[in-house]
N, CA, C and O atoms as a GROMACS GRO file, in nm:
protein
  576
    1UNK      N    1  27.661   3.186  36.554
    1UNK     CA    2  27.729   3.298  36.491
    1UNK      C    3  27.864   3.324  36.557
    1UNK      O    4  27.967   3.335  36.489
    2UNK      N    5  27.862   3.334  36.688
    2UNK     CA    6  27.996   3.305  36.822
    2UNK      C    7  28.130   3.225  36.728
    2UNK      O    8  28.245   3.260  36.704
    3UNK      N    9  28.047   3.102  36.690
    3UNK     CA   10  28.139   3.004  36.644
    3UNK      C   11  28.185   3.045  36.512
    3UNK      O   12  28.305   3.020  36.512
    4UNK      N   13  28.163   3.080  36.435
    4UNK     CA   14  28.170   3.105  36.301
    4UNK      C   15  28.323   3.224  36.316
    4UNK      O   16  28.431   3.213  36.257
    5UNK      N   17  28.280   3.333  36.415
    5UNK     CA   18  28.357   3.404  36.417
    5UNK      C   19  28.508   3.384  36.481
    5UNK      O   20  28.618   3.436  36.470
    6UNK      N   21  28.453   3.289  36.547
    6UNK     CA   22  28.585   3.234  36.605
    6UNK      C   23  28.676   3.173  36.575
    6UNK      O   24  28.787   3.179  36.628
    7UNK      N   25  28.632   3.084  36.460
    7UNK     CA   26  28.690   2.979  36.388
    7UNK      C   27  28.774   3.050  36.243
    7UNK      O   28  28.876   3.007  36.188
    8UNK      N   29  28.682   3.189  36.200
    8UNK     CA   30  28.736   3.283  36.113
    8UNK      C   31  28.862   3.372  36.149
    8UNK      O   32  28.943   3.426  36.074
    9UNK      N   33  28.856   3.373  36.254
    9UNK     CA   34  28.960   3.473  36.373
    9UNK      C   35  29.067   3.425  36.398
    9UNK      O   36  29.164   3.501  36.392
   10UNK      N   37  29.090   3.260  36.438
   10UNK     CA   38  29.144   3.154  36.449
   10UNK      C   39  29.245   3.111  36.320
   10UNK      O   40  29.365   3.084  36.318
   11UNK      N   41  29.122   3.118  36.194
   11UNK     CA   42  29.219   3.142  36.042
   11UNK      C   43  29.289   3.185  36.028
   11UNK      O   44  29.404   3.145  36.010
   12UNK      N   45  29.223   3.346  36.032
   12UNK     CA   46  29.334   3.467  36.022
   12UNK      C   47  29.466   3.503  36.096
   12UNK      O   48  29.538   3.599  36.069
   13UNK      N   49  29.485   3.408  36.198
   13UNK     CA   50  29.585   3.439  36.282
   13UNK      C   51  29.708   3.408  36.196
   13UNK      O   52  29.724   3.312  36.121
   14UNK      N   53  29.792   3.511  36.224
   14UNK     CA   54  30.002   3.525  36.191
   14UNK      C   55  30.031   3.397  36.218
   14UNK      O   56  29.984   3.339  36.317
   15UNK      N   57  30.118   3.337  36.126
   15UNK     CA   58  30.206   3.235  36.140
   15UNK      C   59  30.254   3.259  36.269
   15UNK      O   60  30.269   3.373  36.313
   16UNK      N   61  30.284   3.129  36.350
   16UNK     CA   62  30.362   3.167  36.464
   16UNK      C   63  30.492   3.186  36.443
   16UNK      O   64  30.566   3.188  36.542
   17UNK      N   65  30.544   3.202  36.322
   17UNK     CA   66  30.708   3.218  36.277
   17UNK      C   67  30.757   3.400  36.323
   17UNK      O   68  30.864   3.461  36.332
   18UNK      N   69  30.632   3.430  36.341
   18UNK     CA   70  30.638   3.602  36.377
   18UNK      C   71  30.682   3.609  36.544
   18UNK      O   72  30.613   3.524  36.601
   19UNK      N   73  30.775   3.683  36.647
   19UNK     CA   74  30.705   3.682  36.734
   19UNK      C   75  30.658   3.819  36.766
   19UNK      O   76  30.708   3.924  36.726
   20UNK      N   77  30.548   3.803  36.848
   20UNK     CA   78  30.468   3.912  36.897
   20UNK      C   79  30.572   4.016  36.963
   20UNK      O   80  30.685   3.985  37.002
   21UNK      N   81  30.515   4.143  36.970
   21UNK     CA   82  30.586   4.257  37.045
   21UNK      C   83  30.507   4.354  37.096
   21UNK      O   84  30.420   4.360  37.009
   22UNK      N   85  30.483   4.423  37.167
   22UNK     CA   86  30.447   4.564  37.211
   22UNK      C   87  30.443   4.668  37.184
   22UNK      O   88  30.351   4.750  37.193
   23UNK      N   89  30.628   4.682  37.113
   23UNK     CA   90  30.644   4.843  37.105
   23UNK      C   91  30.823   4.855  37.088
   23UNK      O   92  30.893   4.762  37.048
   24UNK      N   93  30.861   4.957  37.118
   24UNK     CA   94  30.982   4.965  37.076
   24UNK      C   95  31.037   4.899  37.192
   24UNK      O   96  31.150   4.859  37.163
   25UNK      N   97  31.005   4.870  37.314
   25UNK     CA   98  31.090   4.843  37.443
   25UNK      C   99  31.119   4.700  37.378
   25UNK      O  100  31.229   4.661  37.338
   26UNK      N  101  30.991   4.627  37.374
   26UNK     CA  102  31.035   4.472  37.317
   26UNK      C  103  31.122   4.447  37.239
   26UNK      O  104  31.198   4.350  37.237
   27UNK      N  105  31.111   4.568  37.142
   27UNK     CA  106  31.227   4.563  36.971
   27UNK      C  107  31.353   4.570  37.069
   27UNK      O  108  31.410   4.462  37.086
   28UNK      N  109  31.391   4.654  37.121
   28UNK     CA  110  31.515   4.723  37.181
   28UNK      C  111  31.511   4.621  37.255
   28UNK      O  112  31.503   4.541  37.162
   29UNK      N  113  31.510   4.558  37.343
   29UNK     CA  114  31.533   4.443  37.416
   29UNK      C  115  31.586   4.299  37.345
   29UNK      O  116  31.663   4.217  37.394
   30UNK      N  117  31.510   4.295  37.196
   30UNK     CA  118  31.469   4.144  37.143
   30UNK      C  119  31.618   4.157  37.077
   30UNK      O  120  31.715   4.086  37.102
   31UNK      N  121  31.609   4.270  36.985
   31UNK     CA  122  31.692   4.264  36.860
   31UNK      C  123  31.847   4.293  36.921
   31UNK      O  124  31.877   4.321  37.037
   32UNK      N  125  31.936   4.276  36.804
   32UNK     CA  126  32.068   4.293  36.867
   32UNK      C  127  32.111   4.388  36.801
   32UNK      O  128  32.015   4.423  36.732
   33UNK      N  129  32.231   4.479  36.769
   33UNK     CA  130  32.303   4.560  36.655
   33UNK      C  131  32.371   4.487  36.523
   33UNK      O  132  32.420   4.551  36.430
   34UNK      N  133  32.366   4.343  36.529
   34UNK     CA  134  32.416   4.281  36.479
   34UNK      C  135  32.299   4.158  36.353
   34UNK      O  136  32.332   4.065  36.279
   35UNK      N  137  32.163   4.222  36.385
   35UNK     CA  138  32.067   4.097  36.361
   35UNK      C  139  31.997   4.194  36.236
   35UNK      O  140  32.006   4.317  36.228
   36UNK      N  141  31.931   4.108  36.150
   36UNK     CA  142  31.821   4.194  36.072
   36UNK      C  143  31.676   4.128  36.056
   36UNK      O  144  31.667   4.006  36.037
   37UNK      N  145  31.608   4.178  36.061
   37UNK     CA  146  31.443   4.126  36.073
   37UNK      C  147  31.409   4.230  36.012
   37UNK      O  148  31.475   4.328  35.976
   38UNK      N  149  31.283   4.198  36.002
   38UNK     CA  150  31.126   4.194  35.979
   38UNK      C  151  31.011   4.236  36.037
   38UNK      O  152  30.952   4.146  36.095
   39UNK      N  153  30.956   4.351  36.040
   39UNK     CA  154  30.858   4.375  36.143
   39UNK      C  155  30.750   4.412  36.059
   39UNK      O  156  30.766   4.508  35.983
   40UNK      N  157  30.610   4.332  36.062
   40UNK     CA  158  30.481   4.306  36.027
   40UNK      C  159  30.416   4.396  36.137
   40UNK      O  160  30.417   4.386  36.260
   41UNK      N  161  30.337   4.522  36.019
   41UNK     CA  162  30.236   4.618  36.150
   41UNK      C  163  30.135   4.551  36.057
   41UNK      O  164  30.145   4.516  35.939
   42UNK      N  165  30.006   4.539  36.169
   42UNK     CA  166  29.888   4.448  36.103
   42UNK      C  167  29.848   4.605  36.088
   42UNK      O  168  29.916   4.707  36.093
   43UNK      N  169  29.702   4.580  36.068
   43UNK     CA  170  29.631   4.678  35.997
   43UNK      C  171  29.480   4.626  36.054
   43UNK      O  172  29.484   4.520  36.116
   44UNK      N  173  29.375   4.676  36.043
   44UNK     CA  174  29.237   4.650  36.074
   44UNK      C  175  29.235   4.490  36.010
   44UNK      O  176  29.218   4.388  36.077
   45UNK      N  177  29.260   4.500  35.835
   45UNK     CA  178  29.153   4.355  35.811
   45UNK      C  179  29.292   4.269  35.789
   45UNK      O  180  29.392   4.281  35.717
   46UNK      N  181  29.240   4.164  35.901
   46UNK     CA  182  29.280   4.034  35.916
   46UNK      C  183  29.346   3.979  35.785
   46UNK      O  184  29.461   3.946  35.757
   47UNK      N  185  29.246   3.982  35.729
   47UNK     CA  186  29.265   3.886  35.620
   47UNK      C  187  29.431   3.930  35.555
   47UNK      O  188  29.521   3.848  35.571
   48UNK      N  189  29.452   4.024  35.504
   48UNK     CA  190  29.512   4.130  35.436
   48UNK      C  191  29.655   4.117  35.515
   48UNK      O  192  29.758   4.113  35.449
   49UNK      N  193  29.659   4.111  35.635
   49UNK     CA  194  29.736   4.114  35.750
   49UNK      C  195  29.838   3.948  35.721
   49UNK      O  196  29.957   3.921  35.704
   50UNK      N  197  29.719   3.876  35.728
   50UNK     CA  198  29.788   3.757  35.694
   50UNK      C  199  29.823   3.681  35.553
   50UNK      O  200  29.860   3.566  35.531
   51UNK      N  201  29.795   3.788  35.468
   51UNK     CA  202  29.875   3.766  35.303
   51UNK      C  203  29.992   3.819  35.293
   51UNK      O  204  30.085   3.778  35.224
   52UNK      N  205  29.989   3.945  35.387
   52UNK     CA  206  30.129   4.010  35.420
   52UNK      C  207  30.241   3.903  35.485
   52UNK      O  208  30.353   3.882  35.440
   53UNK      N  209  30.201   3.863  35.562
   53UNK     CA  210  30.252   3.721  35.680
   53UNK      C  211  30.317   3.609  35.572
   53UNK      O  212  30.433   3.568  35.568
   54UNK      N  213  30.228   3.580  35.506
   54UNK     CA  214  30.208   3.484  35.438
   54UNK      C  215  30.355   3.487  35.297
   54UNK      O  216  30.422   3.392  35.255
   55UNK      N  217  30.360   3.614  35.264
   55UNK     CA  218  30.422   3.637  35.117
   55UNK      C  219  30.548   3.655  35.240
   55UNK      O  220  30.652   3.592  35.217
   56UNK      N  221  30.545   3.722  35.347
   56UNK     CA  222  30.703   3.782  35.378
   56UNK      C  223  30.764   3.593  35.398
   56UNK      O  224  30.868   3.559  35.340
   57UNK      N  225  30.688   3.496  35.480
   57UNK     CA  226  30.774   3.362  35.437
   57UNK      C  227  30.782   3.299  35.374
   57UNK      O  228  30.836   3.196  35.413
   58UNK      N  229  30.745   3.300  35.250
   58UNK     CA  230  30.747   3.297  35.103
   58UNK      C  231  30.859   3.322  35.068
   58UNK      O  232  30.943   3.247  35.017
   59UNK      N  233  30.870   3.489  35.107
   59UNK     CA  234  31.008   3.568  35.076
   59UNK      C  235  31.173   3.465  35.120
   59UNK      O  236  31.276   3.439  35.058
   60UNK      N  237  31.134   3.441  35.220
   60UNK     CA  238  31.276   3.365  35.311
   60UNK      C  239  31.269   3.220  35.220
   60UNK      O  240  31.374   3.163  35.250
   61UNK      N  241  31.208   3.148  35.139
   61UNK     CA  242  31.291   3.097  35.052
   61UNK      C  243  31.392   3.144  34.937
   61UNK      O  244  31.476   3.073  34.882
   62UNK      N  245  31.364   3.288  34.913
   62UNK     CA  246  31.494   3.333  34.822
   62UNK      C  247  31.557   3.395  34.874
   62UNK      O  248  31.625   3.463  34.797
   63UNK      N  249  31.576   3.412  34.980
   63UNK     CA  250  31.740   3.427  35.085
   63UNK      C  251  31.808   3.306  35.064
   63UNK      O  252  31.751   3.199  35.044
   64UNK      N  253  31.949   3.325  35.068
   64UNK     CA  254  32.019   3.280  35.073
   64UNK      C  255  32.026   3.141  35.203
   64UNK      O  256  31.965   3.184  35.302
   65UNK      N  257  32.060   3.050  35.220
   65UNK     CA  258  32.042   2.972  35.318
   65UNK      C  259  32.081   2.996  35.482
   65UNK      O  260  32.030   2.956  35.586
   66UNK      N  261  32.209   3.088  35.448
   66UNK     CA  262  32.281   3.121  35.581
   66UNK      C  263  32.133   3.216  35.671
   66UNK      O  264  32.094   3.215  35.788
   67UNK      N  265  32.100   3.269  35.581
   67UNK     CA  266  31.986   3.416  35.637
   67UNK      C  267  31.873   3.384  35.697
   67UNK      O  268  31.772   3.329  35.652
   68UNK      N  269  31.903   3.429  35.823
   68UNK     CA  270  31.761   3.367  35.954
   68UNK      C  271  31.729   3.531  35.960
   68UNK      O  272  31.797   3.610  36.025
   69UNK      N  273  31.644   3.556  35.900
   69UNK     CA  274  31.605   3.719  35.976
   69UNK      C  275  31.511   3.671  36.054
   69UNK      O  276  31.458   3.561  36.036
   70UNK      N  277  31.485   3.748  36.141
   70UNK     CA  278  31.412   3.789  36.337
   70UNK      C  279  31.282   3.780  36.209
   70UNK      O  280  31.313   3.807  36.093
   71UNK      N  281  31.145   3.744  36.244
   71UNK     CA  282  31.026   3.799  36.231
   71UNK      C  283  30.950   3.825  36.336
   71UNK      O  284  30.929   3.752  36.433
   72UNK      N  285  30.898   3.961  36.306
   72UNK     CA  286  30.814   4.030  36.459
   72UNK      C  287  30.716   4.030  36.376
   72UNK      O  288  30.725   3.998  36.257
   73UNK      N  289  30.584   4.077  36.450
   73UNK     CA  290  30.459   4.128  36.447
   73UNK      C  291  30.421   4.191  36.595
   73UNK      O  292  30.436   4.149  36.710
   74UNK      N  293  30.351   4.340  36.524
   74UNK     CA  294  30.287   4.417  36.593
   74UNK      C  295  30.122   4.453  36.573
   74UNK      O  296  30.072   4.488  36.466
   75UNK      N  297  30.062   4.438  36.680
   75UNK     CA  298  29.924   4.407  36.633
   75UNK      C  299  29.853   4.564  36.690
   75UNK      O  300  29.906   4.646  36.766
   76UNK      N  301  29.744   4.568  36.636
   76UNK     CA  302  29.691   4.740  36.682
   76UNK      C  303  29.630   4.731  36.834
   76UNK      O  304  29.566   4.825  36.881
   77UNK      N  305  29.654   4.616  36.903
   77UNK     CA  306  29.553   4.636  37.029
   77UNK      C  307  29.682   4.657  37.121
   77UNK      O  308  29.654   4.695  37.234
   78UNK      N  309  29.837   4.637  37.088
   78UNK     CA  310  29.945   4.636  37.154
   78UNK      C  311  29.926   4.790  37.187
   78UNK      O  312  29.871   4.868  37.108
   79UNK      N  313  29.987   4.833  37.337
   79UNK     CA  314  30.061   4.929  37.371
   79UNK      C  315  30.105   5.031  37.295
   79UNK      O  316  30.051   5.138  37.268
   80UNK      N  317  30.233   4.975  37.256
   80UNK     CA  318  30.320   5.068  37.125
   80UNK      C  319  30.329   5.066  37.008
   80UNK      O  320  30.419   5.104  36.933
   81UNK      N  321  30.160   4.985  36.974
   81UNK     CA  322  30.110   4.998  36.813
   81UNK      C  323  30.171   5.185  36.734
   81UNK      O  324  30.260   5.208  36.653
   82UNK      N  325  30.085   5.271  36.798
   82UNK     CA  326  30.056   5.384  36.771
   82UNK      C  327  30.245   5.470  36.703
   82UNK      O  328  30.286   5.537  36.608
   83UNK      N  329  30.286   5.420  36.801
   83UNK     CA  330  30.424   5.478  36.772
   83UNK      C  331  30.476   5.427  36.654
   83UNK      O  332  30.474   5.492  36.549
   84UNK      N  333  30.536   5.281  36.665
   84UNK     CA  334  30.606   5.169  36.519
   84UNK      C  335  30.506   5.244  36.407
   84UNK      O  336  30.554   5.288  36.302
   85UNK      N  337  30.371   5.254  36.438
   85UNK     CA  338  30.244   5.281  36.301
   85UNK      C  339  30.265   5.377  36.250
   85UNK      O  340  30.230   5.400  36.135
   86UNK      N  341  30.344   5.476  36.342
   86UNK     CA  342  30.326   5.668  36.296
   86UNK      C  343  30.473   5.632  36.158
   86UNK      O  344  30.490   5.711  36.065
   87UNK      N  345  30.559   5.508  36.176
   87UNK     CA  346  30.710   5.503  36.107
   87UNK      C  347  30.627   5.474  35.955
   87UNK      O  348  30.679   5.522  35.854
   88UNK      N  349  30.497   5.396  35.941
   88UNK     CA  350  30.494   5.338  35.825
   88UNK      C  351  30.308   5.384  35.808
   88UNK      O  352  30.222   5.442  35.875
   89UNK      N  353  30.318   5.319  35.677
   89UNK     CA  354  30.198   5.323  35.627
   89UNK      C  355  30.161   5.428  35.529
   89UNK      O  356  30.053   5.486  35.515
   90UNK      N  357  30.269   5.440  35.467
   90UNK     CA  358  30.311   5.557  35.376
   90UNK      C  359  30.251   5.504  35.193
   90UNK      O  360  30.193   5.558  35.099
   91UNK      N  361  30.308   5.373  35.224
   91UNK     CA  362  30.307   5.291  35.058
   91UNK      C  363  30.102   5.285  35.007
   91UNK      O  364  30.046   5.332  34.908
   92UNK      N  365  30.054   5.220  35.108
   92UNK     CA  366  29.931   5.126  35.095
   92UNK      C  367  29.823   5.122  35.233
   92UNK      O  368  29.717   5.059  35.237
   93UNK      N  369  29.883   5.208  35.346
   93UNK     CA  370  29.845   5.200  35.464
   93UNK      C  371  29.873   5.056  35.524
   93UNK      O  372  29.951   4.983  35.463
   94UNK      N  373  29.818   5.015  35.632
   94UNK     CA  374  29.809   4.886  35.656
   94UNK      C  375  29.781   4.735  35.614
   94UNK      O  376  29.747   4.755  35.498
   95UNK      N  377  29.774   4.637  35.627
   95UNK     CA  378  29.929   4.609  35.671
   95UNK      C  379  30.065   4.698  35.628
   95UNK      O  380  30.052   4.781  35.538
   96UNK      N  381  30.182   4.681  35.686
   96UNK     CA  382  30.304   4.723  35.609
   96UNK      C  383  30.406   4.608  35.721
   96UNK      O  384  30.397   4.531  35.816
   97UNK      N  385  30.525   4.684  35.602
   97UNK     CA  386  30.623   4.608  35.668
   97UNK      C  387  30.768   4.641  35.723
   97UNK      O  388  30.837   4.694  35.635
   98UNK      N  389  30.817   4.629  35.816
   98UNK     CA  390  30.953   4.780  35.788
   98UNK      C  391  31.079   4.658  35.844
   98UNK      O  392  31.091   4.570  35.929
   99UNK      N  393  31.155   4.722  35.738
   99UNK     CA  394  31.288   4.635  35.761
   99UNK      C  395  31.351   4.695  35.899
   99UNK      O  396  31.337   4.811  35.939
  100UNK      N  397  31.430   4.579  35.970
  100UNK     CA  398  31.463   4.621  36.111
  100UNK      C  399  31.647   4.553  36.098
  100UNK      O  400  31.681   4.434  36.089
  101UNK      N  401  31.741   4.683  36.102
  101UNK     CA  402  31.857   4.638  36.097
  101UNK      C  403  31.902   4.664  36.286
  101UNK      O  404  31.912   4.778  36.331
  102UNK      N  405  31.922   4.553  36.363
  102UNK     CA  406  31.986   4.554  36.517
  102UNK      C  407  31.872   4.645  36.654
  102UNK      O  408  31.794   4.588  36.731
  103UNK      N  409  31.897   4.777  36.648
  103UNK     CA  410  31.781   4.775  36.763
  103UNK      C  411  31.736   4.887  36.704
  103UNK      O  412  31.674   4.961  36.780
  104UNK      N  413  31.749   4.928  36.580
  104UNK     CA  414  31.713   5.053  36.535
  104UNK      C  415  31.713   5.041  36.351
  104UNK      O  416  31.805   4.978  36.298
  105UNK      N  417  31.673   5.066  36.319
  105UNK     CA  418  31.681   5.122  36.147
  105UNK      C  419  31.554   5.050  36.070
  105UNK      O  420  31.553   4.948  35.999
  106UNK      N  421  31.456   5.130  36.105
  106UNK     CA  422  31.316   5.082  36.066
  106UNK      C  423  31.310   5.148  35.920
  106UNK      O  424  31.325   5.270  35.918
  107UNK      N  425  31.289   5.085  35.801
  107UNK     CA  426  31.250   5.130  35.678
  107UNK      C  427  31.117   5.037  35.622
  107UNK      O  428  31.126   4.916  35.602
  108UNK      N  429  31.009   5.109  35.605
  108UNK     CA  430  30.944   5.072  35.521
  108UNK      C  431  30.959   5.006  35.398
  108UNK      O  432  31.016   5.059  35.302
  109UNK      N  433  30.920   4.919  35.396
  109UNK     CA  434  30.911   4.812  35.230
  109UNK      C  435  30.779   4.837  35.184
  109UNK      O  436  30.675   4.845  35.249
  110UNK      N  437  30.807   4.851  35.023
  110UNK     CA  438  30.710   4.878  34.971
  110UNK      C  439  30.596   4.691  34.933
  110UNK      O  440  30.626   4.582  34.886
  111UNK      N  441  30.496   4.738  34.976
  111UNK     CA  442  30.424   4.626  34.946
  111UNK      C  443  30.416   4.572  34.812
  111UNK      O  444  30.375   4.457  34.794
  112UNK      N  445  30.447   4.637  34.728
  112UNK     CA  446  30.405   4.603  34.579
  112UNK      C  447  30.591   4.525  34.504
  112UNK      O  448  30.625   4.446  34.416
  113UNK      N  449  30.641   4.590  34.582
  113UNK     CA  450  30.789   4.526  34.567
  113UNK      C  451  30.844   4.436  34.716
  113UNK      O  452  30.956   4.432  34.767
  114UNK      N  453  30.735   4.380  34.750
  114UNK     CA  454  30.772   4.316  34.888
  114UNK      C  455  30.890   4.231  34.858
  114UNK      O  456  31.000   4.278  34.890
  115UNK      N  457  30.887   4.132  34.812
  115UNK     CA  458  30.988   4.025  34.776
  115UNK      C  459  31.125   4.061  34.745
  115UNK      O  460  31.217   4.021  34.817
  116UNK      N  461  31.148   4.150  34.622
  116UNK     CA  462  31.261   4.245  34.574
  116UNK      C  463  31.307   4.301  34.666
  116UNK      O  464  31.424   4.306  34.704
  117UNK      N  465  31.185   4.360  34.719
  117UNK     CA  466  31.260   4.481  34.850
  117UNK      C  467  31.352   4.361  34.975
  117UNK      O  468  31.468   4.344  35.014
  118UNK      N  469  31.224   4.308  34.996
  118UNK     CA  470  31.348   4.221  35.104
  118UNK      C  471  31.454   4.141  35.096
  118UNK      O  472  31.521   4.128  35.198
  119UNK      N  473  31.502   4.055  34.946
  119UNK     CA  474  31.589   4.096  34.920
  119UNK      C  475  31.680   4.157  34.919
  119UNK      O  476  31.790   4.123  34.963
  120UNK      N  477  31.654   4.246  34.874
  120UNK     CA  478  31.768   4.366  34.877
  120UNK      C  479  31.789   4.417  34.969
  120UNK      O  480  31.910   4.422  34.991
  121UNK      N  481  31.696   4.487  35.080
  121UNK     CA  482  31.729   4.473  35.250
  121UNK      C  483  31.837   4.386  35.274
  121UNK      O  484  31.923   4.439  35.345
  122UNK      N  485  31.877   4.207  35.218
  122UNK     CA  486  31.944   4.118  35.337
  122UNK      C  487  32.050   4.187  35.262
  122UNK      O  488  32.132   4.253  35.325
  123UNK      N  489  32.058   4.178  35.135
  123UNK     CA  490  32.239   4.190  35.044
  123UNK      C  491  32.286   4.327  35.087
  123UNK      O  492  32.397   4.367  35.051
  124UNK      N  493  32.193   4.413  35.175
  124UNK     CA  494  32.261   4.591  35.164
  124UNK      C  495  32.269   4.611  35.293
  124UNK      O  496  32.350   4.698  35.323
  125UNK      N  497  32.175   4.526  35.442
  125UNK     CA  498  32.185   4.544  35.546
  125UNK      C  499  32.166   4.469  35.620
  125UNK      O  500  32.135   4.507  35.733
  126UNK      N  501  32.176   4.313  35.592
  126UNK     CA  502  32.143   4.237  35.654
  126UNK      C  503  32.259   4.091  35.658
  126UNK      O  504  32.276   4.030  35.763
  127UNK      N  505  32.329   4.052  35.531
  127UNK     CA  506  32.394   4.030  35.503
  127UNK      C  507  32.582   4.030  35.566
  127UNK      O  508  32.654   4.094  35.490
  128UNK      N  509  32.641   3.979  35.668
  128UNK     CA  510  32.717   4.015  35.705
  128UNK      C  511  32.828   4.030  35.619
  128UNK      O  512  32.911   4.116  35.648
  129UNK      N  513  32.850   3.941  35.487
  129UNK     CA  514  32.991   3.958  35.424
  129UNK      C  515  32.935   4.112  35.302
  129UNK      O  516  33.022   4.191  35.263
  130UNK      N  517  32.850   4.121  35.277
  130UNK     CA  518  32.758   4.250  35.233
  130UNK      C  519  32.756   4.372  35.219
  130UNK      O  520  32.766   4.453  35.127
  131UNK      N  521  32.725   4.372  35.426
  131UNK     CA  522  32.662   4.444  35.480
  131UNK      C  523  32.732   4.646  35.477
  131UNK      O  524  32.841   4.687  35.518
  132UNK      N  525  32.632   4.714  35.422
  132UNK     CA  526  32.689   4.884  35.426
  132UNK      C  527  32.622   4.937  35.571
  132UNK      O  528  32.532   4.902  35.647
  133UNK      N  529  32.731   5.053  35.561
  133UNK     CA  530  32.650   5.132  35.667
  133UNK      C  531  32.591   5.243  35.635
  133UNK      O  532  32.581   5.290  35.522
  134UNK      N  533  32.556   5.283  35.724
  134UNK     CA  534  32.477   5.430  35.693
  134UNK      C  535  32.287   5.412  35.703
  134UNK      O  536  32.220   5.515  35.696
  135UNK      N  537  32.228   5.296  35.716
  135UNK     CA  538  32.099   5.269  35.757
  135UNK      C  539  32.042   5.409  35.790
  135UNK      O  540  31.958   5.467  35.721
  136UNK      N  541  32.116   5.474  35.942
  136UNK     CA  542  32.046   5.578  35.970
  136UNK      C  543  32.005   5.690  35.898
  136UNK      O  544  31.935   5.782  35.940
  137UNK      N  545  32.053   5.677  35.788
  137UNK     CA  546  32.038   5.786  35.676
  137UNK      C  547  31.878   5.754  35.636
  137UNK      O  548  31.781   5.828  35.622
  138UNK      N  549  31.894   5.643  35.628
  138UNK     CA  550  31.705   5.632  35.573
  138UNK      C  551  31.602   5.558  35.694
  138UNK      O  552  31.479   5.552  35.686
  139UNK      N  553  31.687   5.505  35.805
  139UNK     CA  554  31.581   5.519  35.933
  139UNK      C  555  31.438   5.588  35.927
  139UNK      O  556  31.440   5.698  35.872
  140UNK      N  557  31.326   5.550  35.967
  140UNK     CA  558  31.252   5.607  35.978
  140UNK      C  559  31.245   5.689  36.122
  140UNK      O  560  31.240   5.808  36.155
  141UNK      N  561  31.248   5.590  36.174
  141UNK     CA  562  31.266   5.637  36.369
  141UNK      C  563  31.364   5.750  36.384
  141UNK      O  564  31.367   5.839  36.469
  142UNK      N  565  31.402   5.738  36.334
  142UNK     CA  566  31.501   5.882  36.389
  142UNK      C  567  31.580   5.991  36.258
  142UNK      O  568  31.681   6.060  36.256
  143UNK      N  569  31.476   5.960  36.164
  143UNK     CA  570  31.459   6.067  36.027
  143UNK      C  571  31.325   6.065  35.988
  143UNK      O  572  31.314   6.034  35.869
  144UNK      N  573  31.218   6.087  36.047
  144UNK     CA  574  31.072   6.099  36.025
  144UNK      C  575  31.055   6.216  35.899
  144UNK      O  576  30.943   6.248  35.859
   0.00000   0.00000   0.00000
């Protein structure tokens, strides 16, 4: 039974195209003012977690070629799950996903418009020949 679960656990695991994080120290450390990503909050079921995973690099074939966005994942046994979690989970609860413009400007994407939404994230904030300002206006982190 050991094995079964392990090998199921093993399945479910995030693309390694994500990297792992902690909390905001890692974000604020990783990211630059200049970068845009992707941040994957898992949620209890696995499975669910990694369809989310799964569709957001899906998504990065209809970016444009120049467009490398950062992919993070934050998992619930991390540290500074609790905090990134309190920004989202508004749409569908968990999984979610929140667009990340440099070391700050967390917005929730709606799951049901995942693809569209991120999209439109690179052409409005991610995008350098594009790119608007004003993010902080719809920040979650620091407009709760």
């Amino acid at each position: 039974m050991t094995i079964i679960f392990i090998i199921l656990a093993a399945a479910a695991a995030i693309p390694e195209q994500f990297t792992p994080v902690e909390g905001f120290i890692d974000l604020d450390n990783t990211a630059t003012p200049t970068r845009f990503g992707l941040l994957l909050v898992t949620g209890e079921d696995s499975v669910s977690s990694l369809q989310m995973a799964e569709l957001i690099l899906a998504t990065m074939d209809s970016l444009p070629d120049d467009a490398f966005p950062d992919l993070y994942v934050i998992t619930m046994d991390e540290p500074g799950y609790s905090d990134i979690a309190a920004l989202c989970g508004y749409y569908e609860g968990y999984p979610a996903t929140l667009v990340m413009v440099g070391h700050c400007g967390f917005i929730e994407i709606d799951p049901c418009f995942l693809t569209v939404e991120i999209i439109d994230a690179w052409f409005t904030w991610g995008n350098p020949g594009s790119r608007r300002t004003g993010i902080c206006n719809f920040c979650r982190r620091c407009n709760p």
